[in-house]
C-alpha positions in Angstrom: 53.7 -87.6 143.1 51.8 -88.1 139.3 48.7 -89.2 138.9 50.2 -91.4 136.1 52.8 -94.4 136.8 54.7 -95.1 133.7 55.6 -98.6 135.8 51.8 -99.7 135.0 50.5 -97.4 132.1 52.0 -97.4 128.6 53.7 -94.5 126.9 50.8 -93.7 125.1 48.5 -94.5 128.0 49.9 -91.4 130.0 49.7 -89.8 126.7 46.4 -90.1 126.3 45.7 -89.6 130.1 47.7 -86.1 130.1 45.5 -84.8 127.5 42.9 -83.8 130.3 45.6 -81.6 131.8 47.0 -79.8 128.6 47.1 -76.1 127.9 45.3 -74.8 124.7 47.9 -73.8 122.2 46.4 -70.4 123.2 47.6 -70.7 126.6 51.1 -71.5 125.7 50.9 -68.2 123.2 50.2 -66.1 126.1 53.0 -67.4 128.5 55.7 -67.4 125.8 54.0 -63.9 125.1 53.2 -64.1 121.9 51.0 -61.2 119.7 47.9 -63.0 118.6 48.2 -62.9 114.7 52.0 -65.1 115.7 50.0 -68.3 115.7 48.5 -69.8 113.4 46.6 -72.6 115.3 45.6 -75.9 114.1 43.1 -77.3 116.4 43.3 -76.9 120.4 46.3 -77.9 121.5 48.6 -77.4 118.5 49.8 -74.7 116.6 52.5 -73.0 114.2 54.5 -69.8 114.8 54.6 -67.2 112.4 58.3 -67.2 112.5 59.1 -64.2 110.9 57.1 -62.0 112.7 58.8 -63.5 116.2 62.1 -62.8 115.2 60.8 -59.5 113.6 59.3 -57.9 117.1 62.0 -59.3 119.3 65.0 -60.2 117.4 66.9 -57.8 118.9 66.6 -59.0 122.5 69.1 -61.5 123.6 69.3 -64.7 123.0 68.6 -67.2 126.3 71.3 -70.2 126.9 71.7 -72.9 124.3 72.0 -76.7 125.0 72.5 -79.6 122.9 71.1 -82.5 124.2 73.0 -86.1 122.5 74.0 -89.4 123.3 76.2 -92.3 123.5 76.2 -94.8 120.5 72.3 -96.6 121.4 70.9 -100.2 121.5 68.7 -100.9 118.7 66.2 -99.6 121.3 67.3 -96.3 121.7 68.4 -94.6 125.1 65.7 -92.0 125.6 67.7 -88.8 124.2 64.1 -87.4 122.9 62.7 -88.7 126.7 65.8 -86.6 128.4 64.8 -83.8 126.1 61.6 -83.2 127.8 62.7 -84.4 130.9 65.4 -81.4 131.0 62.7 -79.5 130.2 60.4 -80.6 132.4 63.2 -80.3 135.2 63.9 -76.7 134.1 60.3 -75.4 134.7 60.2 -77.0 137.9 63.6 -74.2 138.6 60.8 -72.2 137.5 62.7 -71.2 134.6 61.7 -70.2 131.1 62.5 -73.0 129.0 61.9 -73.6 125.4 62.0 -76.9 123.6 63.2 -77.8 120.2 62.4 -81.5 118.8 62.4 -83.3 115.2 59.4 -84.2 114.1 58.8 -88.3 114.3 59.5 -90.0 110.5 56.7 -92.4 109.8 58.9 -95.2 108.9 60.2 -95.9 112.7 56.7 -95.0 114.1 55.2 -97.3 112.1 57.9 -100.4 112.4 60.2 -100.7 115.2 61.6 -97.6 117.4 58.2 -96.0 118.1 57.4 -92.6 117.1 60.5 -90.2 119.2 57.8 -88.6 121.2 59.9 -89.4 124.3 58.1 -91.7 127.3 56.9 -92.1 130.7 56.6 -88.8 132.2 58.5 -86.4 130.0 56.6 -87.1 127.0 55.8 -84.2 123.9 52.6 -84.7 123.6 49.7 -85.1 122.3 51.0 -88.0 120.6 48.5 -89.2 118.5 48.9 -85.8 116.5 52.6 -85.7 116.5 53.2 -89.3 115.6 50.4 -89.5 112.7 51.4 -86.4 110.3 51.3 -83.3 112.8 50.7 -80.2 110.6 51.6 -81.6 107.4 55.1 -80.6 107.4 56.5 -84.0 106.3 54.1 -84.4 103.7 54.8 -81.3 102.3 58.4 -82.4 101.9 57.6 -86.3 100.3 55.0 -84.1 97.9 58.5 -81.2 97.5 60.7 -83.9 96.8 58.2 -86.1 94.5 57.6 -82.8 92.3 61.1 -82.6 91.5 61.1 -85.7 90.1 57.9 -85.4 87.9 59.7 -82.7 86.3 62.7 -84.7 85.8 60.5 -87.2 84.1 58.6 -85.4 82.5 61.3 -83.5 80.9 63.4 -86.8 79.9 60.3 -87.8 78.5 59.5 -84.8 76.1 63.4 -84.1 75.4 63.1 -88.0 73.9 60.0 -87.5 71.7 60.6 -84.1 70.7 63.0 -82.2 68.2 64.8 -78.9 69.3 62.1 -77.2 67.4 59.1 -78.8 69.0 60.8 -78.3 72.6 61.1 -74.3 71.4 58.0 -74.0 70.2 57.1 -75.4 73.7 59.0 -73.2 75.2 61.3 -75.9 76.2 65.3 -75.9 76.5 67.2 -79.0 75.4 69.2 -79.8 78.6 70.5 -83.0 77.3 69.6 -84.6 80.2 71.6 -88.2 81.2 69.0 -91.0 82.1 71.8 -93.1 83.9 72.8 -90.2 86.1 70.0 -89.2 88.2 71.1 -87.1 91.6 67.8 -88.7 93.6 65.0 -90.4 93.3 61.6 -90.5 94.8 60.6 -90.1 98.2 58.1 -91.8 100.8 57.9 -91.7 104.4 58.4 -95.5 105.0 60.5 -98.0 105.9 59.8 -99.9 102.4 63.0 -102.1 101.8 61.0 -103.3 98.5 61.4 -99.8 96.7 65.0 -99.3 96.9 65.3 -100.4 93.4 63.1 -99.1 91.0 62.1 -99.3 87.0 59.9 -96.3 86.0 58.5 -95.6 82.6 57.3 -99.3 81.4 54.6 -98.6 78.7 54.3 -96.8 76.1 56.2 -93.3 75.3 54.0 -91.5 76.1 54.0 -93.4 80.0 57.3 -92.4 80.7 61.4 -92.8 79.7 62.6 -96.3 80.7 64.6 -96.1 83.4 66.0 -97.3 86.6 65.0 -95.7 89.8 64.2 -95.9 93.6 63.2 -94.5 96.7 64.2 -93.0 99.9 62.7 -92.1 103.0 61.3 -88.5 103.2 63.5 -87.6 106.4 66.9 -88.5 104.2 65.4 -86.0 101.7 67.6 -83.0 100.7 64.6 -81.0 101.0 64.3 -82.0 104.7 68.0 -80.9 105.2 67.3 -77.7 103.8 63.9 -77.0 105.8 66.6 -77.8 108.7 69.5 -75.1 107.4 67.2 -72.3 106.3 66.8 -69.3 108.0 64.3 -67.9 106.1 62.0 -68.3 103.4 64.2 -67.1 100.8 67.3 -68.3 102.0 64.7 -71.9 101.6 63.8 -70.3 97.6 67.8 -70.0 97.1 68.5 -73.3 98.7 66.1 -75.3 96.8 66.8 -74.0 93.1 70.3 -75.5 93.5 69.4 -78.7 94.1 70.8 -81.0 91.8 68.2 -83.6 90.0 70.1 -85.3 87.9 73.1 -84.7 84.9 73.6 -83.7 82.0 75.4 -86.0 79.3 78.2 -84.2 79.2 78.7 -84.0 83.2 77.1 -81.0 84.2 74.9 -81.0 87.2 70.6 -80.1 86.4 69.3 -78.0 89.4 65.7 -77.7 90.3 65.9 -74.2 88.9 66.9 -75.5 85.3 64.0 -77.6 86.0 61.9 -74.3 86.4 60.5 -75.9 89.3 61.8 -74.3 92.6 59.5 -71.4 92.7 56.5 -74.7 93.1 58.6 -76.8 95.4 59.0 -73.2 97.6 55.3 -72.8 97.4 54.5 -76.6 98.9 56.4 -76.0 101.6 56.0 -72.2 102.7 53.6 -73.4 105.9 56.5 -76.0 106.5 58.8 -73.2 107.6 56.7 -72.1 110.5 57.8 -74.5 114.3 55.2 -76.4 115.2 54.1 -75.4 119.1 53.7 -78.4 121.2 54.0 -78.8 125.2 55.5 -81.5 127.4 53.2 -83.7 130.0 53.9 -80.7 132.5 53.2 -78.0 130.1 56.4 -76.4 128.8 56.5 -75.3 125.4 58.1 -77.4 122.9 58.8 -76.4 119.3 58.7 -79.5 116.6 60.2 -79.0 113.4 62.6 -80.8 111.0 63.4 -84.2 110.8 65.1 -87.4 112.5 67.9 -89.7 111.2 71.0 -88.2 111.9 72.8 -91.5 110.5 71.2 -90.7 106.7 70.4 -86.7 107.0 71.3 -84.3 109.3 69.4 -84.9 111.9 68.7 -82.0 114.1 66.1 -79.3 114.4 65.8 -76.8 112.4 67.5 -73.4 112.7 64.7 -71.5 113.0 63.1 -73.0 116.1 66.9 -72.6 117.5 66.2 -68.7 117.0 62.6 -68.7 118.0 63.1 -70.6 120.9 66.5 -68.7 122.0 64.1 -65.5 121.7 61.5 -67.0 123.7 63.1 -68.6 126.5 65.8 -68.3 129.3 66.8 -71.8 128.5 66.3 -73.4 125.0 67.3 -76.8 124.9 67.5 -78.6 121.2 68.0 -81.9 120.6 70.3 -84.1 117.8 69.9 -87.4 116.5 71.7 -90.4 117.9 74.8 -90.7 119.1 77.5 -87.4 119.2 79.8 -89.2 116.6 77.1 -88.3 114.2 73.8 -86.1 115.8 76.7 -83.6 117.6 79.4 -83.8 115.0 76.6 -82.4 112.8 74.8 -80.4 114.9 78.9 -78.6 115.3 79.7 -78.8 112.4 77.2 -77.8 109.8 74.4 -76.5 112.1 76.8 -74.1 114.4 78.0 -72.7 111.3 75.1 -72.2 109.3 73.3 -70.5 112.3 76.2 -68.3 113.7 74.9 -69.8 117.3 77.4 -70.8 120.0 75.9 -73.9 122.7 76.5 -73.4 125.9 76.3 -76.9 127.2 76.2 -80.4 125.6 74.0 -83.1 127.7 75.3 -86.4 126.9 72.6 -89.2 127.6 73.9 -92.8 128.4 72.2 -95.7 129.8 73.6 -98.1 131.9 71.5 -100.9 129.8 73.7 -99.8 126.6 77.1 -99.2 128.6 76.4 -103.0 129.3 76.0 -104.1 125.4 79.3 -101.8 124.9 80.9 -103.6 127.4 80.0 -107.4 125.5 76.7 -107.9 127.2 74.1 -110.1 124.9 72.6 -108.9 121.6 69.5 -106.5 122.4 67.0 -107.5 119.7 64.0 -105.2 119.2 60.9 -107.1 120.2 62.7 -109.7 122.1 62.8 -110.0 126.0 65.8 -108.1 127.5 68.9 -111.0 128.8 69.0 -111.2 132.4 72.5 -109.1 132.1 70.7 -106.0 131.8 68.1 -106.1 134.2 70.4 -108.1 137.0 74.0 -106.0 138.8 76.8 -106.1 137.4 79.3 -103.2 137.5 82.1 -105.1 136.0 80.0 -105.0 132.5 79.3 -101.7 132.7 82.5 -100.5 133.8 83.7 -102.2 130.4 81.3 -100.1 128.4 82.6 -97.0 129.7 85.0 -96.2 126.6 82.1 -95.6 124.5 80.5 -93.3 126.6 84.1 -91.1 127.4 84.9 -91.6 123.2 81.2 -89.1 123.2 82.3 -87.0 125.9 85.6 -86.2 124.3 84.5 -85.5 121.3 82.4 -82.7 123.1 85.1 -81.8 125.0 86.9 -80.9 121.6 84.2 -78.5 120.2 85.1 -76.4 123.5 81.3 -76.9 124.3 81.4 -77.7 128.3 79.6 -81.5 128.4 77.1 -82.8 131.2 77.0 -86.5 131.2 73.4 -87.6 131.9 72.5 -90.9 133.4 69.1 -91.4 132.2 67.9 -93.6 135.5 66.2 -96.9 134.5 63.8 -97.9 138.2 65.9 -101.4 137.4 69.3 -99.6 137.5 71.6 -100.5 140.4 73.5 -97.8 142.9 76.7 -99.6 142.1 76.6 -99.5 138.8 75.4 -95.7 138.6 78.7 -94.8 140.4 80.9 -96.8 137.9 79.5 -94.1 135.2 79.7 -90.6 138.6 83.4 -92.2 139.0 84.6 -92.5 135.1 83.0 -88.9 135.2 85.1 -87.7 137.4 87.9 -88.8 136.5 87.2 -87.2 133.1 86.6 -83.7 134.5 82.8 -83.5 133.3 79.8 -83.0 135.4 77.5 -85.7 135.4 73.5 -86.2 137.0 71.3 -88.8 137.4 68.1 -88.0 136.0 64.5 -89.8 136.8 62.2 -87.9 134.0 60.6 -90.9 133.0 59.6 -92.3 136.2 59.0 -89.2 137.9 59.0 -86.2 135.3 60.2 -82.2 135.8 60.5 -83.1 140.2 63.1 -86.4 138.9 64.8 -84.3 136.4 65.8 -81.8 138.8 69.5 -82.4 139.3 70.3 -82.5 135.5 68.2 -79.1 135.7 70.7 -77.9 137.9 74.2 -79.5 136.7 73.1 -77.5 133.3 72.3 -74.4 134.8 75.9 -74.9 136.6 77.6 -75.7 133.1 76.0 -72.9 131.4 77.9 -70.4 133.5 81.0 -71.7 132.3 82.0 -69.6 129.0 81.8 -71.9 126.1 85.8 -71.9 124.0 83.5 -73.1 120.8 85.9 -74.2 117.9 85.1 -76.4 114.8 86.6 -79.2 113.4 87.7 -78.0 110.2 87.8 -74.7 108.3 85.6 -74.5 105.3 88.8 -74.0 103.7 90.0 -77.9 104.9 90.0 -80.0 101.7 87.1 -82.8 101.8 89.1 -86.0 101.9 91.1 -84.1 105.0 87.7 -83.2 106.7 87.2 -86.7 106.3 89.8 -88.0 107.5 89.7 -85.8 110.6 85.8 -86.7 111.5 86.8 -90.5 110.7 90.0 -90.2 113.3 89.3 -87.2 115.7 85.2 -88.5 116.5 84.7 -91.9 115.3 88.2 -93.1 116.8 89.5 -94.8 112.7 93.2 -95.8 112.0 92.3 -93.5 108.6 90.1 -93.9 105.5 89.7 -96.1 102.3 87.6 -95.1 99.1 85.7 -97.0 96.8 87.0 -95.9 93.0 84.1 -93.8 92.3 84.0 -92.5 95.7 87.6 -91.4 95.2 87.0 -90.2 91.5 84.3 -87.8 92.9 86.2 -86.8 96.0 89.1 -85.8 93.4 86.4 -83.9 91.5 85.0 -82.0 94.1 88.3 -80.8 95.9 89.2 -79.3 92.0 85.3 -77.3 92.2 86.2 -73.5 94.5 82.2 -73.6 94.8 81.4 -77.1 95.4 84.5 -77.5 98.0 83.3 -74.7 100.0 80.5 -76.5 101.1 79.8 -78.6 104.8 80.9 -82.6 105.1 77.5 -84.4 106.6 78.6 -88.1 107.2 76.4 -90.9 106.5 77.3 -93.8 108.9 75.4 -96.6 110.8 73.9 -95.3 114.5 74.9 -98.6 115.8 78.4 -98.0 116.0 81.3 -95.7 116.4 83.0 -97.5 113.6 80.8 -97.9 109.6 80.1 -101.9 111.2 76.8 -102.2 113.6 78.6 -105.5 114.8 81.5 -103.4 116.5 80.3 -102.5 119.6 82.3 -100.3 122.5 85.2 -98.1 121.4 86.4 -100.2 118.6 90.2 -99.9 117.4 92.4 -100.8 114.3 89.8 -100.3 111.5 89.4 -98.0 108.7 86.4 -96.2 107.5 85.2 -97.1 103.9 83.3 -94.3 101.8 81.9 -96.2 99.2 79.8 -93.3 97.6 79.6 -89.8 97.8 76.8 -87.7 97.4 76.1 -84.0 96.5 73.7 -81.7 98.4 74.2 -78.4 96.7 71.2 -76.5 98.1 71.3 -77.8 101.7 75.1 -76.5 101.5 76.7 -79.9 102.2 78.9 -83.2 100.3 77.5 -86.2 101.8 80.1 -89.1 102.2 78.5 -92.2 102.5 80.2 -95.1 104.7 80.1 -98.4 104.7 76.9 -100.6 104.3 73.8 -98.2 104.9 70.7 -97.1 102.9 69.0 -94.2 102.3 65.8 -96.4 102.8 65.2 -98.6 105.8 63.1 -101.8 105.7 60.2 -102.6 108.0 61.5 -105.5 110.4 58.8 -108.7 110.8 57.4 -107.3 114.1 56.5 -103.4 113.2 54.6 -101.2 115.2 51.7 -101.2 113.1 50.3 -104.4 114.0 49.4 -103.2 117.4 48.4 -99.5 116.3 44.3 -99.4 116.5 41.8 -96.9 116.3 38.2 -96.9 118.9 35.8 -97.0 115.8 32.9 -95.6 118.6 35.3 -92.3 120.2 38.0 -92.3 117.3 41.1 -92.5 119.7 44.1 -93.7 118.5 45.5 -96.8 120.4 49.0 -98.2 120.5 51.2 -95.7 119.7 54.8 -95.9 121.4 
């Protein structure tokens, strides 16, 4: 039994409670027997791994077993994927197995306004928090400050291409690259939800403050530059990757990377610490590697490929985790990730709640901040039992990638027997394994039977397959992720999206590269209204965007920014600090 009861203490009570317990960073370097000069620590508890010289000493062993851990479509609130992460975890080192964890690093702009900073909860919590949630190593930061030099040299260059002749520019040592002012690729970057700069005008003043022009911002985590710290495998691969990011246009069409810029070998340089994992531990002391970012609605959403290899070194088990539901964390995570890496899963864990098989199956609107509806707290099989399509619509779309799924039930102490064996029936009846799992009440000794129903799938040998071949033309790719994962009747297109679609199916280079989907998390369908397995509806790409260095096109559907807003109850107005002892109070 823990000394901590996630019933009466909140999430980052037991945090801050567990901290007594927690093995130095040095500790965990010794048990994942690690040389000394492979960590580079930053403070006590937390470090980063010199990646390359990991993969370097023991590249050649083999790798441990690979799970993906992803969910049903969630309630605004989220259904505990990160939570089942470390529970699975937690639950493996109780097997007394050697088990390494991979997580995204939390975004500021949820910690800081309404989902809480991804940490997980209760009892199978990465901690410590306060570090993780507020900045960790620097990492995102690093990216914001990438992404933001980018654009000063887009500026600045628009600026001095106005105010100079050819002659001036060469005497500068300056090319004309004739840069278009109404076609910028991206704009600036912050790591918050801050609806208010979406929509931008830079340059007001004088011309010597700037070109005139219309801007705006998006949250770090959507950034290219996070995608690409995700897709890398090494630091040059990061070097190559980042010179062909596109900034902005030229007038006559052609696209202006960061290399023409001359300012990818500077961007490389901010983040070459970023590369490294981040070393971390669950409440019960397994390792856990932190690295990349969230939002797999708006970026990709998993973590990076390089804790994948680290940890697949390091451990029997390495369990990584992808954002949201599988119609968009997994499909990416198969898609793009499996084929950048070369790395084949052997198990998918599918989380589901009964709480959002409810919603799914028409229960009352779950409002962040608002008190739960009795429906979801009181029995009622018949309401989850209608729910069920969305969770099978998840486990079918594993079942295609010919990655054996394990359906978790992540065990609310409110959830009824009856209504757990709607979801163990529907299971079986689907021919996938399925466990209840009570990490957050209870930690590795509740997590147990998930533990084991993975170990069990793992044997199994994986028939891995993608979706499409890189050769499949974009709008088909489409049209298969639209049909094949999200359930659509087919596809519409927005004129320009359709003019650029055209374009890039005509480009050998540019069609060669990965589809990565941005689509509400709310939903299987573009619409966060349509709830359940939704059918007779088209999916709308109203933009699409180009990602040239992270390797990917970005289709953009329906009504969803690359900037959230901060809602009117955030997190932040209950975040505190103990002026006296300098703990951090409030997190979630």
């Amino acid at each position: 039994m823990s000394k901590y009861d996630p019933t009466k203490m909140k999430d980052w009570e037991i945090a801050d409670a567990a901290r007594a317990d927690m093995k130095t960073v040095y500790k965990l370097s010794e048990e994942l027997e690690l040389d000394k000069m492979e960590l580079f620590p930053y403070g006590h508890y937390i470090g980063k791994l010199d990646y390359q010289a990991i993969l370097k000493r023991i590249g050649s062993k083999p790798n441990g077993k690979y799970i993906n851990v992803t969910a049903i479509t969630p309630t605004p609130l989220g259904e505990g994927k990160t939570t089942t992460t470390m529970g699975l975890i937690e639950g493996l080192g109780k097997l007394n197995k050697k088990v390494v964890g991979a997580i995204r690093q939390p975004s500021g702009g949820p910690t800081f306004n309404i989902k809480g900073s991804a940490a997980g909860g209760g009892l199978a919590q990465c901690i410590p928090l306060t570090e993780l949630s507020l900045g960790l190593t620097g990492d995102i930061d690093a990216i914001t400050n990438s992404h933001n030099l980018a654009m000063v040299a887009l500026t600045s260059r628009l600026q001095h291409e106005f105010n100079y002749t050819d002659d001036v520019l060469a005497k500068k040592n300056l090319k004309r690259l004739n840069i278009d002012p109404r076609k910028p690729a991206m704009g600036w970057a912050v790591d918050f939800c801050a609806q208010a700069l979406r929509e931008i005008v830079i340059g007001i003043g004088s011309r010597m403050d700037g070109f005139m022009m219309k801007s705006g911002f998006q949250i770090t985590v959507s950034s290219e530059v996070m995608a690409i710290l995700a897709v890398s495998r090494d630091l040059k691969d990061m070097r190559d990757r980042i010179s062909k990011m596109v900034i902005a246009y030229s007038k006559d069409g052609k696209p202006v990377t960061a290399g023409d810029l001359e300012v990818a070998g500077a961007m490389t340089a901010i983040m070459a610490r970023a590369i490294n994992p981040n070393l971390m531990q669950t409440v019960e002391g397994q390792p856990v590697l932190v690295h990349a970012g969230p939002f797999a609605n708006i970026a990709i959403g998993q973590s990076s490929i390089i804790a994948d290899r680290v940890g697949l070194k390091l451990g029997d088990y390495h369990v990584t985790e992808s954002g949201f539901g599988a119609d968009i964390g997994f499909e990416k995570f198969w898609n793009l990730k499996c084929r950048f890496s070369g790395l084949v899963p052997n198990c998918s864990v599918v989380v589901c709640t009964i709480r959002a098989l409810k919603m799914h199956g028409g229960g009352p609107k779950v409002v962040p901040g608002a008190p739960l509806d009795k429906a979801y707290t009181e029995k009622n099989p018949a309401l989850v039992e209608k729910g069920l399509g969305n969770l099978l619509a998840h486990v079918q779309s594993v079942k295609k990638s010919g990655i054996p799924p394990v359906v978790c039930i992540n065990h609310f102490y409110t959830d009824n027997d009856e209504e757990v064996k709607v979801i163990k029936d529907a299971c079986k009846k689907e021919g996938v394994r399925v466990a209840i799992s009570k990490h957050w009440e209870k930690g590795g000794e509740g997590a147990t039977e998930l533990a084991n129903t993975v170990i069990d799938a793992c044997k199994e040998k994986p028939n891995f397959k993608f979706l499409y071949e890189d050769s499949t033309p974009l709008r088909e790719r489409i049209d298969k992720i639209a049909r094949e994962v999200y359930g659509a009747d087919g596809v519409t297109y927005s004129p320009d999206a359709l003019a650029k679609a055209e374009t890039i199916e005509k480009d050998p280079e540019l069609s060669k590269l990965g589809t990565c989907m941005v689509k509400t998390h709310l939903s299987l369908s573009h619409d966060p209204s349509l709830k359940g397995r939704p059918k007779g509806w088209s999916l709308p790409i109203r933009d699409i965007l180009s990602y040239q260095g992270a390797g990917f096109i970005v289709p953009v559907a329906g009504d969803i920014k690359l900037m959230p807003g901060t809602a009117s109850d955030p997190a932040y107005r209950y975040i505190d600090v103990d002026a006296d002892t300098g703990k951090v109070m409030g997190l979630f």
